[in-house]
C-alpha positions in Angstrom: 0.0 0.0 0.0 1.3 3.3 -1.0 0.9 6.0 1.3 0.3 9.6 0.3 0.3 12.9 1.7 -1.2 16.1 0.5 -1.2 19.4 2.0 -4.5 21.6 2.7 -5.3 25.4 3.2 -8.3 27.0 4.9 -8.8 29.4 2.2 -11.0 31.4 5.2 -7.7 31.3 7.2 -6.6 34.4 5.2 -3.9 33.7 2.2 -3.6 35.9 -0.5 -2.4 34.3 -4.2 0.9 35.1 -3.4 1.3 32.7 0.0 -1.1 30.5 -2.3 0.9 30.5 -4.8 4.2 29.9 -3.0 2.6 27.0 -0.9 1.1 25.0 -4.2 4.9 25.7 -5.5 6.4 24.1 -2.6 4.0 21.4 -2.2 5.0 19.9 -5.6 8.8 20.5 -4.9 8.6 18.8 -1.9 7.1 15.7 -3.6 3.8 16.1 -1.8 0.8 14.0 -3.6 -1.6 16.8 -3.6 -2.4 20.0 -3.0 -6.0 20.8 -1.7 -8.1 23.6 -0.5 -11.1 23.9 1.3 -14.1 25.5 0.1 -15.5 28.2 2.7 -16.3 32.3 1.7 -15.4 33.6 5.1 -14.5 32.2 8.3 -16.3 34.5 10.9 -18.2 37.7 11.2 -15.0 39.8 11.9 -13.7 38.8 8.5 -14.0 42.0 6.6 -10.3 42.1 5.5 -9.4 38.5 5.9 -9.4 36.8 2.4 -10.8 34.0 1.4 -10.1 33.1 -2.0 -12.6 30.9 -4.3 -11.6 27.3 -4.2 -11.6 25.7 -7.9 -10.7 29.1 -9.0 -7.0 28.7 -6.7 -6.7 25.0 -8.3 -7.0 26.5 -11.4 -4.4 28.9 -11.5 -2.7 25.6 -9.3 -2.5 24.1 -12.2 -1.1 26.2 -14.6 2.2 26.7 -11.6 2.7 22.9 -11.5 3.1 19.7 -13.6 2.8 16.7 -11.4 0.6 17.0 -7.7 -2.9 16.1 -8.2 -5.4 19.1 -6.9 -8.5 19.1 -5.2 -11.3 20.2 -2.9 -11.5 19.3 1.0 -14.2 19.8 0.6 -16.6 21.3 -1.9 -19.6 23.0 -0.2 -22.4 21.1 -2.3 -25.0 23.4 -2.1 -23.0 26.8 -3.4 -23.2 25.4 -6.9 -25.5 24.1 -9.1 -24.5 20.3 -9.8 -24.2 20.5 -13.2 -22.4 23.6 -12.7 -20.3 22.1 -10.1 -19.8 18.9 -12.8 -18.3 21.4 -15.4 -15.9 23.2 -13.5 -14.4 20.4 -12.3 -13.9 18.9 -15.9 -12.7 21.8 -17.0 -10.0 21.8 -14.0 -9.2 18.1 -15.0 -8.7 19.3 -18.9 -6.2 22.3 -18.0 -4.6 20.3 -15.6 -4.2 17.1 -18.0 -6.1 14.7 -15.9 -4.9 15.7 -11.8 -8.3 17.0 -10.6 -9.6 15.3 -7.7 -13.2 15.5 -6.8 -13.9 15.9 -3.1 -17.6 17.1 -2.0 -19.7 17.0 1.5 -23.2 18.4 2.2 -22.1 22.0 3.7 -22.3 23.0 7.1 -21.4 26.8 7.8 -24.7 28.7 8.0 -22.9 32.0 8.4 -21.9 31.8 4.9 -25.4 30.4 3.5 -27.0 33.3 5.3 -24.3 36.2 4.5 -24.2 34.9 0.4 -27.8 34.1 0.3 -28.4 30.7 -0.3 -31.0 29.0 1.3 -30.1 26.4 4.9 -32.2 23.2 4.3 -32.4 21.5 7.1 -29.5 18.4 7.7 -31.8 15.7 6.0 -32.3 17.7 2.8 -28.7 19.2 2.9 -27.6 15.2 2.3 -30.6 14.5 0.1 -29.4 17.3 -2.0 -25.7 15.9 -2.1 -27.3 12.2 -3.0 -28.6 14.1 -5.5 -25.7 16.2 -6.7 -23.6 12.6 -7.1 -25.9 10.9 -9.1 -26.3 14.1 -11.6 -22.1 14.6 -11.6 -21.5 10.7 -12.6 -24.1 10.7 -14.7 -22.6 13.9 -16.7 -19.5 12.2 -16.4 -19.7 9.6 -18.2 -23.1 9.0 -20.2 -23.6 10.4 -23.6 -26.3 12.3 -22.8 -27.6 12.6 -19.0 -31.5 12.8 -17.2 -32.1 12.5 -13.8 -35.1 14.0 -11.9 -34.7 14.5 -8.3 -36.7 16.4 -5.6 -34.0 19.3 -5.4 -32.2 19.0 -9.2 -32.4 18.0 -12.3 -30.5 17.1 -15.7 -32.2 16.5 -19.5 -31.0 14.8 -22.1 -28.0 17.1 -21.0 -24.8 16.7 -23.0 -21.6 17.4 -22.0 -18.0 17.3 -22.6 -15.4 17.3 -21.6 -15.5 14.5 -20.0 -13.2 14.0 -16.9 -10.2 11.0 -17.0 -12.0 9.1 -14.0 -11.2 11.4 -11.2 -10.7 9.9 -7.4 -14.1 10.7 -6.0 -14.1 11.6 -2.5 -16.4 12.6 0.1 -15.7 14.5 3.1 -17.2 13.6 6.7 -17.7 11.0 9.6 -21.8 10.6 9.6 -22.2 7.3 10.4 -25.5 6.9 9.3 -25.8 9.0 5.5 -22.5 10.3 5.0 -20.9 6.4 5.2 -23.4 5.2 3.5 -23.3 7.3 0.4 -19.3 6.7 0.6 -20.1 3.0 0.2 -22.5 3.5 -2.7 -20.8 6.0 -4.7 -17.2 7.4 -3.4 -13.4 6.1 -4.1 -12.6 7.4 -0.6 -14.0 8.4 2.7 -12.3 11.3 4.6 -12.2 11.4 8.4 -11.0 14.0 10.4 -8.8 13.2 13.1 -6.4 15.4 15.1 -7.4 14.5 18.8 -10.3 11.4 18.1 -9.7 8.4 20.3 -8.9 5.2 18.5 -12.5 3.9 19.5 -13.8 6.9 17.1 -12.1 5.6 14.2 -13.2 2.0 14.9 -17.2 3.2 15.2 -16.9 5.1 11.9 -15.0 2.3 10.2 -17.0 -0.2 11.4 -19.8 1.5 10.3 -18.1 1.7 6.7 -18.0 -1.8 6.6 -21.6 -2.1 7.7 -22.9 -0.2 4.5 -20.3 -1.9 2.3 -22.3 -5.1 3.5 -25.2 -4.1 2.8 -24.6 -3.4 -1.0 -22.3 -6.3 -1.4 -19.1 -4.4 -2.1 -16.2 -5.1 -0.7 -14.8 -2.6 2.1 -11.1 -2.7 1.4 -12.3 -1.1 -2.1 -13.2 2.1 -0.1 -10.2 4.3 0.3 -9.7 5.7 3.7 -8.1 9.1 4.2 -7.6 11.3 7.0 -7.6 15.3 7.2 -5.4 15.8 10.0 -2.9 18.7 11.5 0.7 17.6 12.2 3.8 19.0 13.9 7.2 17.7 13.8 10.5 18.4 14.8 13.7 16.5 15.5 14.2 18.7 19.3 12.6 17.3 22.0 12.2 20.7 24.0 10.5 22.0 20.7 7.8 19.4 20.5 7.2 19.9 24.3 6.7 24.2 24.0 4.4 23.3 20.8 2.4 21.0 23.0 1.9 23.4 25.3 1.6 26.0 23.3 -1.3 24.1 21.4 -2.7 23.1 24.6 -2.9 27.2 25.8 -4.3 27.9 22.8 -7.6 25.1 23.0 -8.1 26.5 26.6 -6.6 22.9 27.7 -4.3 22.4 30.4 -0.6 20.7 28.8 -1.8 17.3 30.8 -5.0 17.1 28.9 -3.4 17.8 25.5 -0.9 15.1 25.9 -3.6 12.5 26.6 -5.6 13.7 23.6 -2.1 13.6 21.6 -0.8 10.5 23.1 -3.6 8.2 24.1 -2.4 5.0 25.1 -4.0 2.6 22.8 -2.3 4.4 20.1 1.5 4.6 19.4 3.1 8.1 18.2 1.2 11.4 17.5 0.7 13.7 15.6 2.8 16.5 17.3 5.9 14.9 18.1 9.3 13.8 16.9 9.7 12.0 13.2 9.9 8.8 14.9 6.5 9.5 16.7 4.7 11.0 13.5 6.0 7.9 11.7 4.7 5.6 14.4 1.2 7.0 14.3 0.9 6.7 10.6 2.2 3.5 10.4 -0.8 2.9 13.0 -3.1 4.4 11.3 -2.4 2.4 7.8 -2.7 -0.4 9.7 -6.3 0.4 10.0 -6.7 1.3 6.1 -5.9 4.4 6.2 -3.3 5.9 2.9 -3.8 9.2 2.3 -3.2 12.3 4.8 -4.0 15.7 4.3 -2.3 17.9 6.3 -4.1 21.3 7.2 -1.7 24.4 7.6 -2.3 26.1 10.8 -4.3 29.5 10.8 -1.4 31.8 11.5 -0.7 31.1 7.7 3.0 29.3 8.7 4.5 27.1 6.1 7.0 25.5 8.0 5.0 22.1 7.7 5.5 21.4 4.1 9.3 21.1 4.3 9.7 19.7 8.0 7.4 17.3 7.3 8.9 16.0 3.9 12.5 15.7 4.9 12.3 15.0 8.6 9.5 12.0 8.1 8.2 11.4 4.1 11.4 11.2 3.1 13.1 9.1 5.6 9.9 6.5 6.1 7.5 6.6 3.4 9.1 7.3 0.1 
């Protein structure tokens, strides 16, 4: 199993194109897999000056600064775009960028942003209803010759449509054990959990549940990628990993006891801010439970250190 690691930005976080650009640069010169960027308009109501650039916009001008890292969405808010909308600009992407688009969607969330940008808040049943919906009507566009589908929320006719993506890694984004899993099973190349502090029996419940729906449509659950959105810290000095803990721990309003059993729990080796041995411990861990993809989230003071400690101190040493 090959494991891969992308980096991600919280476009809401505040990076202008020039930090943008710069990290999508480094991510490919470090030999990352991927570069990927949430999808959010603002992060909070004090955000008049903080930028938040649009998402597939960013991958596309990504693409034209790199030849090689695959780019995508973590993840696309479903209900900003129409589907077939959503369906073309993400061919387009995969055209420009000769096949490296990656697909990642989820049901939305942020009502701040639905209200401020007025778009309508359905409730959580019709916000995955809608993204059932959205699925079919992107595969469909996809790859049929000409696509209909007829749901409650949207709709395609006899719609054609080209071009037609190179069979993009379809991902979607969240833990719901109940719809989100379920529509992993039935439609998506990978899940994505996120995990920064979860418990191991978190990741067990969610998987297990996985495994459950694959069941239940007859499809075998080691088909279902697993990948985990994640943030990571690593240095080779002890006394550095100790004031980041604690630092981290001051800023969560946590006491430096409590973060190190969150960080350290002990039915799981390594951690995720630590040493390279203990990063490489805890990913090794976590493969053994399926997992091969991480996507590292840069922090919100908009620090890049990540991308190169991470590469050399553990990528390169463990995983290449």
């Amino acid at each position: 199993m090959t494991t891969k690691f992308a980096i991600q930005i919280e476009n809401q976080f505040g990076y202008n194109w020039n930090q943008t650009k710069k990290i999508i640069e480094e991510t490919e010169k470090y030999g990352y897999h991927s570069f990927y960027i949430c999808d959010h308009f603002l992060l909070d109501k004090k955000s008049e000056e903080r930028h938040s650039l649009e998402s597939w916009s960013v991958l596309t001008a990504g693409a034209m600064i790199t030849n090689r890292i695959k780019l995508g969405t973590l993840v696309s808010g479903n209900n900003y775009r129409n589907p077939a909308l959503l369906a073309k600009i993400a061919a387009t992407l995969d055209m420009i960028s000769n096949g490296r688009m990656e697909f990642g969607i989820g049901a939305g969330w942020k009502e701040i942003e639905y209200e401020m940008y007025g778009y309508d808040f359905p409730s959580v049943k019709d916000r995955f209803d809608m993204l059932e919906e959205t699925i079919h009507i992107v595969k469909a566009l996809w790859s049929e010759p000409r696509a209909t589908y007829q749901g409650k929320h949207f709709r395609v006719k006899d719609a054609v449509f080209s071009p037609k993506p190179n069979k993009p890694l379809f991902l979607i984004g969240g833990g719901g054990e109940k719809r989100t899993l379920k529509l992993v099973a039935e439609h998506a190349d990978y899940t994505n959990l996120f995990g920064f502090t979860f418990p191991l029996k978190v990741f067990q419940k969610k998987l297990n549940a996985l495994k459950g729906h694959c069941e239940a449509i007859g499809r075998d659950y080691d088909s279902v990628g697993k990948s985990l959105f994640t943030s990571t810290w690593v240095s080779e000095s002890q006394d550095e990993v100790d004031a980041k803990i604690k630092s981290t721990a001051e800023s969560t309003g946590k006491t430096e006891e409590e973060m190190r059993k969150l960080l350290y729990p002990t039915d799981m080796p390594g951690g995720w801010i630590g040493t390279p041995e203990q990063l490489r411990d805890r990913i090794e861990f976590m493969n053994g439970l399926g997992f091969d993809y991480y996507h590292f989230q840069l922090p919100i003071d908009l620090s890049t250190d990540l991308i190169e400690n991470f590469a050399t101190l553990v990528r390169n040493k463990y995983f290449k």
